[in-house]
DRENDO-1510 file (C-alpha; in Angstrom, 1 decimal, always signed):
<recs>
REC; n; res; u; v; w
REC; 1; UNK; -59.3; -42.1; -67.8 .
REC; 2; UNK; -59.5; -44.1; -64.6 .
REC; 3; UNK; -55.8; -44.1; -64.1 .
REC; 4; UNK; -55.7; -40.1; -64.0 .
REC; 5; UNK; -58.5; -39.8; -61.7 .
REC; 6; UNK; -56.7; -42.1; -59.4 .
REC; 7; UNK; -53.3; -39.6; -60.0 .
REC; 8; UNK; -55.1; -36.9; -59.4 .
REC; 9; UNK; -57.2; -38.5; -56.0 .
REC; 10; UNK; -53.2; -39.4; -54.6 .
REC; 11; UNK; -51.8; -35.9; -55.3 .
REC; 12; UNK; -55.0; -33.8; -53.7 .
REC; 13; UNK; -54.8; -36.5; -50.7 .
REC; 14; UNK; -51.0; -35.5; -50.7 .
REC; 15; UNK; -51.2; -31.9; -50.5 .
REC; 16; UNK; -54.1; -32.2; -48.0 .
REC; 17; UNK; -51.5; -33.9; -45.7 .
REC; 18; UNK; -49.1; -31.4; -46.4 .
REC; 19; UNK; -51.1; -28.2; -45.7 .
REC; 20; UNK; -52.1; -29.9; -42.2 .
REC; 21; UNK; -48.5; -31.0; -41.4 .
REC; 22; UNK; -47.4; -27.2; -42.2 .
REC; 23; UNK; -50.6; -26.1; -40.0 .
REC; 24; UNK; -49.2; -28.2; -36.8 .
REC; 25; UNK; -45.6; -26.8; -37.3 .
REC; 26; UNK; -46.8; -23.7; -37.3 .
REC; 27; UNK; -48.6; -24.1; -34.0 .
REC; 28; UNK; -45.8; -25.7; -32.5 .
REC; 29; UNK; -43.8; -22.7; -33.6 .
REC; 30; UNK; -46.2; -20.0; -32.1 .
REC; 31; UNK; -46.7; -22.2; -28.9 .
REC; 32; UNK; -42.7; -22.7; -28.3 .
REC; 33; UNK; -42.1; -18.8; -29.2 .
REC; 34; UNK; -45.0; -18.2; -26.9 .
REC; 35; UNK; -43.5; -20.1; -24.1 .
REC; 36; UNK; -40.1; -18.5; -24.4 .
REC; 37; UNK; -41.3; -14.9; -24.9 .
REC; 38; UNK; -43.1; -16.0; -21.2 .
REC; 39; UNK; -40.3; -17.3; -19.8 .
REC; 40; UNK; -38.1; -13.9; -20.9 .
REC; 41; UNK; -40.6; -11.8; -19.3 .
REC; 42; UNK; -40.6; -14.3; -16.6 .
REC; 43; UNK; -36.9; -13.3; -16.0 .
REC; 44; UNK; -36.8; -10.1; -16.8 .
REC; 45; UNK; -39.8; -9.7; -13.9 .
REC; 46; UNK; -37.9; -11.4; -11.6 .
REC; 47; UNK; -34.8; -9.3; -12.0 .
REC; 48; UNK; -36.9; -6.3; -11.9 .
REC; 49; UNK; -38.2; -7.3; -8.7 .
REC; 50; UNK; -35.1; -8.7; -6.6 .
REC; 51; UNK; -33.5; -6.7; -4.5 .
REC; 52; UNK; -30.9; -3.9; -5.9 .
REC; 53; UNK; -27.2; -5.2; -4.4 .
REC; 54; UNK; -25.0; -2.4; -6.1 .
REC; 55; UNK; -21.6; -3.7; -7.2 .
REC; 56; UNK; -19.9; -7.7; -6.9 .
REC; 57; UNK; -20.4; -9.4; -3.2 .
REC; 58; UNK; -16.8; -10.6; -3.3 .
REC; 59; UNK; -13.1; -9.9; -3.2 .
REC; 60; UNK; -12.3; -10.2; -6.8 .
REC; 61; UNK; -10.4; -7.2; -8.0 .
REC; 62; UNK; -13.1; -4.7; -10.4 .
REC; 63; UNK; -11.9; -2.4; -12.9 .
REC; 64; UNK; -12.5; +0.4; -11.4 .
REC; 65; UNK; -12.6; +1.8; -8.2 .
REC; 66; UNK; -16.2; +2.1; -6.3 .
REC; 67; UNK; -17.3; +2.0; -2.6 .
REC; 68; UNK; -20.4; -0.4; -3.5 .
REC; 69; UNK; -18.1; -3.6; -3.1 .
REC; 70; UNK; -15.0; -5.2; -1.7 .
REC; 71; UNK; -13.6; -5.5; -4.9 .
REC; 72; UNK; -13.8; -1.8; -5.7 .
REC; 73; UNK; -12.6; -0.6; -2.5 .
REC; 74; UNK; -9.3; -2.8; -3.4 .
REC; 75; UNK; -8.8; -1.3; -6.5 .
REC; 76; UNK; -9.5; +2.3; -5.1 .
REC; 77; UNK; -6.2; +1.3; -2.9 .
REC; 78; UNK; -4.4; +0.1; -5.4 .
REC; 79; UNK; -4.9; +3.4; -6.9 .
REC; 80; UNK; -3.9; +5.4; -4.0 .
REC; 81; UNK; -1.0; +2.7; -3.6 .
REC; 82; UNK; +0.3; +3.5; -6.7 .
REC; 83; UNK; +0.0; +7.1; -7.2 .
REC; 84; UNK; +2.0; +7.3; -3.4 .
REC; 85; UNK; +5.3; +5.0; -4.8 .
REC; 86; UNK; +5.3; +6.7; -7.7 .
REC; 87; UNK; +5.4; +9.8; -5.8 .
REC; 88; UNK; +7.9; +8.6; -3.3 .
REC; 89; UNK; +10.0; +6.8; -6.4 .
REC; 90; UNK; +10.2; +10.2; -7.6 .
REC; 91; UNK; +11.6; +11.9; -4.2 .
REC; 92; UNK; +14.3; +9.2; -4.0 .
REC; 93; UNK; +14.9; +9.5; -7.8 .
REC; 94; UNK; +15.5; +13.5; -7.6 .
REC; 95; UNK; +17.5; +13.3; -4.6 .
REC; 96; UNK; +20.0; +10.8; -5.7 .
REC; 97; UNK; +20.6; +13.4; -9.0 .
REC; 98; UNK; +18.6; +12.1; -11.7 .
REC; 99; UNK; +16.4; +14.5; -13.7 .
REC; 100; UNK; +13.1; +15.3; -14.3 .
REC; 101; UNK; +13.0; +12.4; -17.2 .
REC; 102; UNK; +14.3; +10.1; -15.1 .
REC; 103; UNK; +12.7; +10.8; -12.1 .
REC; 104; UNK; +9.7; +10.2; -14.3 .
REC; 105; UNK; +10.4; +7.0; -15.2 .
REC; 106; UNK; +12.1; +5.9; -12.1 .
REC; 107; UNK; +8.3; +6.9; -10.3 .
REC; 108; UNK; +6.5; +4.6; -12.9 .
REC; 109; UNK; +9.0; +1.6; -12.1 .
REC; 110; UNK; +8.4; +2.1; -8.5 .
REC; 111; UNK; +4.5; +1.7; -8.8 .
REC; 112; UNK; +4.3; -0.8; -11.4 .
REC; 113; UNK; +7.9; -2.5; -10.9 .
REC; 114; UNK; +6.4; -5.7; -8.4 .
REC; 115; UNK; +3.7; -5.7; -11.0 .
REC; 116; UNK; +5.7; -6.1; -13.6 .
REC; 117; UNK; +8.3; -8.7; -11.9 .
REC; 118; UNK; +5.1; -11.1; -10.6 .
REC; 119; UNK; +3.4; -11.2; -13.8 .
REC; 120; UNK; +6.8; -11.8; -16.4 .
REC; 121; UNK; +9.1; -13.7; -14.1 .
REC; 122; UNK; +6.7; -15.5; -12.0 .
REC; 123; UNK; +3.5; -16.1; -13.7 .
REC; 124; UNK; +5.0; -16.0; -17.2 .
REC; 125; UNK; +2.0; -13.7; -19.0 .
REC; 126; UNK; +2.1; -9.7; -20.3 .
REC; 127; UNK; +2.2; -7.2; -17.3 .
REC; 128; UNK; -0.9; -5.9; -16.7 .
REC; 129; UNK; -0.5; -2.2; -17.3 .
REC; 130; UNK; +0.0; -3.3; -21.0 .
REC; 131; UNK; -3.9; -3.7; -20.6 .
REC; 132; UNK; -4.7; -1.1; -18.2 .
REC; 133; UNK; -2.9; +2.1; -19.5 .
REC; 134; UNK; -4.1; +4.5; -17.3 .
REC; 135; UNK; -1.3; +2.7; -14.6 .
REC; 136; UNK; +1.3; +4.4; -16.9 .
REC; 137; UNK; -0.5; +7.8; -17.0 .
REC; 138; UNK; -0.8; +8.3; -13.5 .
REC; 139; UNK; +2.9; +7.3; -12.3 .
REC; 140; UNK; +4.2; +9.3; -15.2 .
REC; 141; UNK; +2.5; +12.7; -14.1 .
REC; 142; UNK; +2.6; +12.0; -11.0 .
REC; 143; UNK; +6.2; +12.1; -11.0 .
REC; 144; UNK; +6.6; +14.6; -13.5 .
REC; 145; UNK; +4.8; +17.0; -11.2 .
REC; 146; UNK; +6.2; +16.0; -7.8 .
REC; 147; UNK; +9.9; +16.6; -9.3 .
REC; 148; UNK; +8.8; +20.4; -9.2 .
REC; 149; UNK; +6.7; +20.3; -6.5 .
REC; 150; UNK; +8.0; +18.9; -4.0 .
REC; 151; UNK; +10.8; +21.2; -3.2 .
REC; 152; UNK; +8.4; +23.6; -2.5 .
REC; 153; UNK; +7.0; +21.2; +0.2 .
REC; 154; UNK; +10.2; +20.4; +1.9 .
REC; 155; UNK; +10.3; +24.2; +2.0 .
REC; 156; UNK; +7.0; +24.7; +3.8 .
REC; 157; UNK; +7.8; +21.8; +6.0 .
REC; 158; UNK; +11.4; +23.2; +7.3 .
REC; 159; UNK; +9.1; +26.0; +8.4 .
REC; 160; UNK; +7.0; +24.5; +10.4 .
REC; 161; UNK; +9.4; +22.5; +12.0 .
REC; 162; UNK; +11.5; +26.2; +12.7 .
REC; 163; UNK; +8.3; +27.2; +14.2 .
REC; 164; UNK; +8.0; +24.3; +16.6 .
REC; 165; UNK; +11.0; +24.7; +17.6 .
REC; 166; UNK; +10.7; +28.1; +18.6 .
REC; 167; UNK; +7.5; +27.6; +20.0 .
REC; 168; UNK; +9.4; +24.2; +22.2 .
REC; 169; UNK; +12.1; +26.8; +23.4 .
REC; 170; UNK; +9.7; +29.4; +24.1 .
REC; 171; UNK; +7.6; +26.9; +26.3 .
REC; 172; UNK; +10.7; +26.0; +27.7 .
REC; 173; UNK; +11.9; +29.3; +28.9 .
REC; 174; UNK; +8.9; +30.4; +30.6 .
REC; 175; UNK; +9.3; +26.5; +32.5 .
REC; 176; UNK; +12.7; +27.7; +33.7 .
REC; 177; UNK; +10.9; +31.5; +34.7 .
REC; 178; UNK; +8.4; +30.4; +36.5 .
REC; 179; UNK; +10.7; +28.0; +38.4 .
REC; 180; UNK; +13.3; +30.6; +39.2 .
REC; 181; UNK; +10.4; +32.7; +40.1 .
REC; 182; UNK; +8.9; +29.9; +42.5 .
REC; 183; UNK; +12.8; +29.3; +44.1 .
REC; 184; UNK; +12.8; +33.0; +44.9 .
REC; 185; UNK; +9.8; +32.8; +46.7 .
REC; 186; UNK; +11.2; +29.6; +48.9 .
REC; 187; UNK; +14.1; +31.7; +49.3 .
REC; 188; UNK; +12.5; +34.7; +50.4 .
REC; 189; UNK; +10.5; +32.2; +52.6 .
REC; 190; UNK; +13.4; +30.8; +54.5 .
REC; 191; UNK; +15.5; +33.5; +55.6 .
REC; 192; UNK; +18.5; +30.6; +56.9 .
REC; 193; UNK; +21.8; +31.4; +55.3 .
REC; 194; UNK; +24.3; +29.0; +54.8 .
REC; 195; UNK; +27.4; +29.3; +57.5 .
REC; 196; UNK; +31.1; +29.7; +56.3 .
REC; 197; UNK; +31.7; +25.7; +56.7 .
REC; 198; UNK; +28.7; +25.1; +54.3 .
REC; 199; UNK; +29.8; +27.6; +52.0 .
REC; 200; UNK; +33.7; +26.6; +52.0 .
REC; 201; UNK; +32.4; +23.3; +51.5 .
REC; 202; UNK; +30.3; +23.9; +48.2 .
REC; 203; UNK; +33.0; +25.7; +46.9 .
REC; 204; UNK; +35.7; +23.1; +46.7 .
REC; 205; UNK; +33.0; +20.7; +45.6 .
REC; 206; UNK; +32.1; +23.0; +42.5 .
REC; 207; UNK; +36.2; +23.4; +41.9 .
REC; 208; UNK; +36.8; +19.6; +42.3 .
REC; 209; UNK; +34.0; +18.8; +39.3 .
REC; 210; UNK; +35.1; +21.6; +37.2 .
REC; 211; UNK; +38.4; +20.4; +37.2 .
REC; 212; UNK; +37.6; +17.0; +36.5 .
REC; 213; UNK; +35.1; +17.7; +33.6 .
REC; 214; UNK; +38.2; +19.5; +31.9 .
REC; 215; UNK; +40.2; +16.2; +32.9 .
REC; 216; UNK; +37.7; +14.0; +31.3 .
REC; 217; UNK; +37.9; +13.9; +27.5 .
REC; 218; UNK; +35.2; +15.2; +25.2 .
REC; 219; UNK; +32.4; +12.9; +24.1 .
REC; 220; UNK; +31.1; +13.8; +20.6 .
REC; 221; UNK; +27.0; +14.5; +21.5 .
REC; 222; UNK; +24.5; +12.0; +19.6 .
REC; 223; UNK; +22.5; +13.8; +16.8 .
REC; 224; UNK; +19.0; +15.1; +17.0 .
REC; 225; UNK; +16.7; +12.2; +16.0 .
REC; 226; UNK; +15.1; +13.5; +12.5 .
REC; 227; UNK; +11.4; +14.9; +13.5 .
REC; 228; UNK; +8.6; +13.4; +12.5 .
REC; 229; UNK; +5.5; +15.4; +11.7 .
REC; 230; UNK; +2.2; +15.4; +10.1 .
REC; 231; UNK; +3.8; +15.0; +6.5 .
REC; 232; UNK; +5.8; +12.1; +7.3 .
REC; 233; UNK; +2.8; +10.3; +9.1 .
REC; 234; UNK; +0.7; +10.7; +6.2 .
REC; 235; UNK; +3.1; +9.1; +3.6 .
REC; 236; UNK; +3.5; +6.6; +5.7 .
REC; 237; UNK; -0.1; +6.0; +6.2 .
REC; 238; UNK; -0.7; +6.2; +2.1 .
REC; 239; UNK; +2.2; +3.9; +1.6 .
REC; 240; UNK; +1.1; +1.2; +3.9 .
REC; 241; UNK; -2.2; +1.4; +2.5 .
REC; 242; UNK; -0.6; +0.4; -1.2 .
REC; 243; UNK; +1.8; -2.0; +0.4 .
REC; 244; UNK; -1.4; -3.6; +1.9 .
REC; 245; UNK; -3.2; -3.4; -1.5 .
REC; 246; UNK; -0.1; -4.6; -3.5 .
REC; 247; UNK; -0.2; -7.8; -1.3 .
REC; 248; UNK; -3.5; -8.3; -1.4 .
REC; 249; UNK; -4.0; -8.2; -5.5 .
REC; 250; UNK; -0.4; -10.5; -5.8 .
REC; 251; UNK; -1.8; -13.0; -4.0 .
REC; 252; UNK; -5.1; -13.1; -6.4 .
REC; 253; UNK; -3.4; -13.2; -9.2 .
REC; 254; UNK; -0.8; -16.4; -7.7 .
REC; 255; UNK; -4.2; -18.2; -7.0 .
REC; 256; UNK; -5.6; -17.6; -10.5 .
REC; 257; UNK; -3.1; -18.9; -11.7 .
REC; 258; UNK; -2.9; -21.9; -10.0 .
REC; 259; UNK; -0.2; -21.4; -7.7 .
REC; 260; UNK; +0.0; -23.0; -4.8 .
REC; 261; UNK; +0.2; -21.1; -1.4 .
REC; 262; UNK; +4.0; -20.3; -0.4 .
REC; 263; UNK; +3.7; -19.0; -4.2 .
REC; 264; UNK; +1.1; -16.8; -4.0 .
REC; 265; UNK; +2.1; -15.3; -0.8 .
REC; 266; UNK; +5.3; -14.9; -2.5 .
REC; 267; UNK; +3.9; -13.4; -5.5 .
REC; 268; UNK; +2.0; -10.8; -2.8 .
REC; 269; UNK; +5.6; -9.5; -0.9 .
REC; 270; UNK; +7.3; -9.3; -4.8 .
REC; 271; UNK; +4.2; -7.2; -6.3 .
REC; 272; UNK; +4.5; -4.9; -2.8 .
REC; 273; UNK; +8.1; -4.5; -2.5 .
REC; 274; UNK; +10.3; -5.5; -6.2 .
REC; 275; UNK; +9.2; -1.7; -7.7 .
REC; 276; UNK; +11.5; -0.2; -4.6 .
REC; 277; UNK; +14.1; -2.7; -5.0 .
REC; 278; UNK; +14.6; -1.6; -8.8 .
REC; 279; UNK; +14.3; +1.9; -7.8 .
REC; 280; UNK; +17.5; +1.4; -5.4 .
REC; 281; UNK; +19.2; -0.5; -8.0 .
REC; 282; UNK; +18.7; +2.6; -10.3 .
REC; 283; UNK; +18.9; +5.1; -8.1 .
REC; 284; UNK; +22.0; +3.5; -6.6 .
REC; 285; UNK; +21.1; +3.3; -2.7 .
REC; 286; UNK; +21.0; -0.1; -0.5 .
REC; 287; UNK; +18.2; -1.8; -1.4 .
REC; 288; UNK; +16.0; -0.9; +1.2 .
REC; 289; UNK; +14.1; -4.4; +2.2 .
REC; 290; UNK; +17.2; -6.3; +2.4 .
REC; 291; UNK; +19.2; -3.4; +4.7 .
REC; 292; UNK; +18.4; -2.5; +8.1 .
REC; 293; UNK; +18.7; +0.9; +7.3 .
REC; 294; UNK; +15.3; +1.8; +8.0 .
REC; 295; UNK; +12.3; -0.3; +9.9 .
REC; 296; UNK; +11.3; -3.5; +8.3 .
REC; 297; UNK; +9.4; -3.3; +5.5 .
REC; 298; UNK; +9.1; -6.3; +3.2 .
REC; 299; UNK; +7.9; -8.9; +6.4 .
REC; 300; UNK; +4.9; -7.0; +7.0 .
REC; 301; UNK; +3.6; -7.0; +3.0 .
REC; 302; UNK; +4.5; -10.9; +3.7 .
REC; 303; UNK; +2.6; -11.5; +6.5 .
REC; 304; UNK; -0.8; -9.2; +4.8 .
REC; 305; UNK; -0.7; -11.6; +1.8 .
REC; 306; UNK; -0.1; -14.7; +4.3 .
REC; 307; UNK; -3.2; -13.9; +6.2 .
REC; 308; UNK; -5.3; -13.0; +2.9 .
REC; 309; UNK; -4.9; -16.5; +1.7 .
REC; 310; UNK; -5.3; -18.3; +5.2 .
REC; 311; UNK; -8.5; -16.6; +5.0 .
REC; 312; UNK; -9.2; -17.7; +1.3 .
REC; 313; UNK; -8.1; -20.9; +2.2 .
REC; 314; UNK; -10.6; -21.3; +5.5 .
REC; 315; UNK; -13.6; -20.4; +3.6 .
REC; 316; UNK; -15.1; -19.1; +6.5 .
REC; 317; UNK; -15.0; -15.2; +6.4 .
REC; 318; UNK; -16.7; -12.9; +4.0 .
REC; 319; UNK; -14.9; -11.3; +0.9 .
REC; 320; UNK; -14.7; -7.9; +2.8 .
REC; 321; UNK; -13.6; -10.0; +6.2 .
REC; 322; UNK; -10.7; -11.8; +4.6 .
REC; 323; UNK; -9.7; -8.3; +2.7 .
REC; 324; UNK; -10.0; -6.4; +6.1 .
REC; 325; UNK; -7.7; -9.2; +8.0 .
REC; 326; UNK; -5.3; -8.5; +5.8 .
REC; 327; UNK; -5.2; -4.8; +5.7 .
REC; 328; UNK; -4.8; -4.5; +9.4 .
REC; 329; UNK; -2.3; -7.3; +9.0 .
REC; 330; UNK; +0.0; -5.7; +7.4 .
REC; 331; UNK; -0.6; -1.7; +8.0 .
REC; 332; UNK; -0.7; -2.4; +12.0 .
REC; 333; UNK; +2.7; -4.6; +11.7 .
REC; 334; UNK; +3.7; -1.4; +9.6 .
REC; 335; UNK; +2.5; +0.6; +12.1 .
REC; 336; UNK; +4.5; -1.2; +14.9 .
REC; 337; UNK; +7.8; -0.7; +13.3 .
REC; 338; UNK; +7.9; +2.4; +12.3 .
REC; 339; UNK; +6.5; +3.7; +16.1 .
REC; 340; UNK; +9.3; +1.4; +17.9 .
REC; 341; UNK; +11.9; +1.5; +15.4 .
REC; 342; UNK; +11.4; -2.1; +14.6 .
REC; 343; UNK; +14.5; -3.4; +12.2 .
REC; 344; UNK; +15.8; -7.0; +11.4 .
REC; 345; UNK; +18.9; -8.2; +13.4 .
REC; 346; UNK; +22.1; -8.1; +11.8 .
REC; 347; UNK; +25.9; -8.7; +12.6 .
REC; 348; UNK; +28.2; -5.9; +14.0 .
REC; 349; UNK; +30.6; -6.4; +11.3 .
REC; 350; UNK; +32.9; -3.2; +13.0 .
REC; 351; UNK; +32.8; -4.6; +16.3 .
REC; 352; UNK; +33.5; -8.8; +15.8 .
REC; 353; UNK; +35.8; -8.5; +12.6 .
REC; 354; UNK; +32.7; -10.9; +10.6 .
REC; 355; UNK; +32.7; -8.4; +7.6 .
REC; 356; UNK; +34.1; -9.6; +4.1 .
REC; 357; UNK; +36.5; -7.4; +2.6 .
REC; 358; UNK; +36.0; -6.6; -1.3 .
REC; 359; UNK; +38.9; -6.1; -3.3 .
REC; 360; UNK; +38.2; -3.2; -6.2 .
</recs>
């Protein structure tokens, strides 16, 4: 009887220890919840409180565009960028015979060609408008519709420029009245007439030149420079806006990927300027950044992704400092050669017998 008292003592002593182990847990529990639930709140105060910075402080490329941050701003110029080669892929595309499916396509290449080359070629990985699909929407229509617009444009532009030129010769003529109007007056002023000697003199002078002009042979007259108006200024404006974009974004994605400097800035001139080098290939024209047909236009995409990554490099100026550096970089070297006409030396292959001939 003794022995199951004593049991029954050990087994109430045991679930007395038990229920008061259980009974600590439990406050534990409560106190640790209690402290977290206070420390959330804690946060959530804090976040409530700080001060409301709309958008990412730095020059990391967002999603989509916004004004609220470097990083938006770029990506609103990459859209711009893209939307203006894809229209101008499209011009060349069109003019050089292709039709409206492969204007289409040759307008997507232009955009996203550089793109394309950096990220398969260089940095080995999937182009990125296999992720972002609306790049391949907006070069498609936008080339789609400028094959059927834009002859319609050139129209209204051939217009104007009939209509300045009218308006130049009308200025012109009234500069030539009002001259022969003041000489009349002088004339009218001075009533001196020439004497016979004078006169006899003039005239053989007047014969002597005639006859020598007909003596002289012909000289075929230069052709009237190609006029530049508001139209052509503001596709060049849009296009070194995405040329300074394009730069900018190649050169991010050579440093994310660990590349080292003459890389990246390498990376920056390919994503800027390899979508109109396949576009002349296709289209088949001299590739433009490797001719000095037109001013230079592959150096100055160069130097914008040189300076960005200078900047990077210097840790000194701001995300929107080092992304401003490099805008005015490249658009005011841009800006320099098409004004003065600015082209890359090459050899006079007519002139000094240098050329190579090509056997076909």
């Amino acid at each position: 009887m003794s022995v199951f008292l004593g049991v029954g003592r050990q087994r109430s002593l045991w679930k007395l220890r038990r229920s008061s182990s259980m009974v600590a847990f439990q406050s534990r529990a409560s106190a640790s919840v209690t402290n977290t639930t206070t420390n959330d709140a804690a946060a959530v105060t804090a976040c409530l409180n700080a001060p409301r910075i709309r958008g990412r402080n730095d020059d990391a490329l967002a999603r989509y565009p916004t004004l609220h941050s470097p990083g938006g701003l770029l990506r609103a110029m990459d859209y711009l960028g893209t939307v203006t080669f894809a229209l101008t892929g499209s011009v060349t595309a069109a003019q050089s015979g292709l039709d409206v499916f492969g204007a289409s396509i040759v307008a997507m290449i232009t955009a996203v060609g550089g793109g394309t080359i950096r990220d398969a070629v260089l940095l080995t990985k999937a182009p990125f408008w296999t992720s972002e699909t609306e790049y391949i929407w907006m070069t498609i229509v936008t080339g789609c519709v400028t094959f059927f617009t834009w002859p319609h444009v050139l129209e209204w532009q051939q217009k104007r420029q009939e209509e300045r030129r009218r308006e130049q010769q009308q200025q012109q003529q009234q500069q030539q009245q009002q001259q022969q109007q003041q000489q009349r007056r002088s004339d009218r002023g001075n009533p001196s007439l020439p004497t016979p000697a004078t006169t006899t003199a003039t005239t053989t002078t007047t014969l002597a030149t005639s006859t020598r002009r007909q003596e002289e042979p012909e000289t075929m007259e230069p052709p009237e420079p190609k006029s530049y108006d508001e139209l052509d200024a503001t596709l060049d404006t849009l296009d070194a806006i995405g040329l300074s974009a394009f730069a900018i974004i190649g050169a991010q994605n050579g440093v994310r990927a660990g590349m080292p400097i003459a890389v990246s800035a390498i990376c920056g001139m390919t994503t800027s300027t390899f979508g109109g080098v396949t576009r002349d290939v296709l289209c088949g024209r001299p590739v433009r950044i490797v001719h000095s047909n037109a001013e230079v236009y592959a150096p100055p995409a160069l130097l914008g992704a040189i300076t960005y990554l200078l900047a990077l490099k210097s840790k000194v100026l701001t995300p929107g400092s080092r992304l401003s550096a490099a805008v005015l970089v490249c658009m005011g070297c841009r800006y320099l050669a098409v004004t003065y006409n600015i082209k890359m030396h090459t050899w006079d292959t007519q002139r000094d017998g240098r050329g190579v001939a090509i056997g076909k």
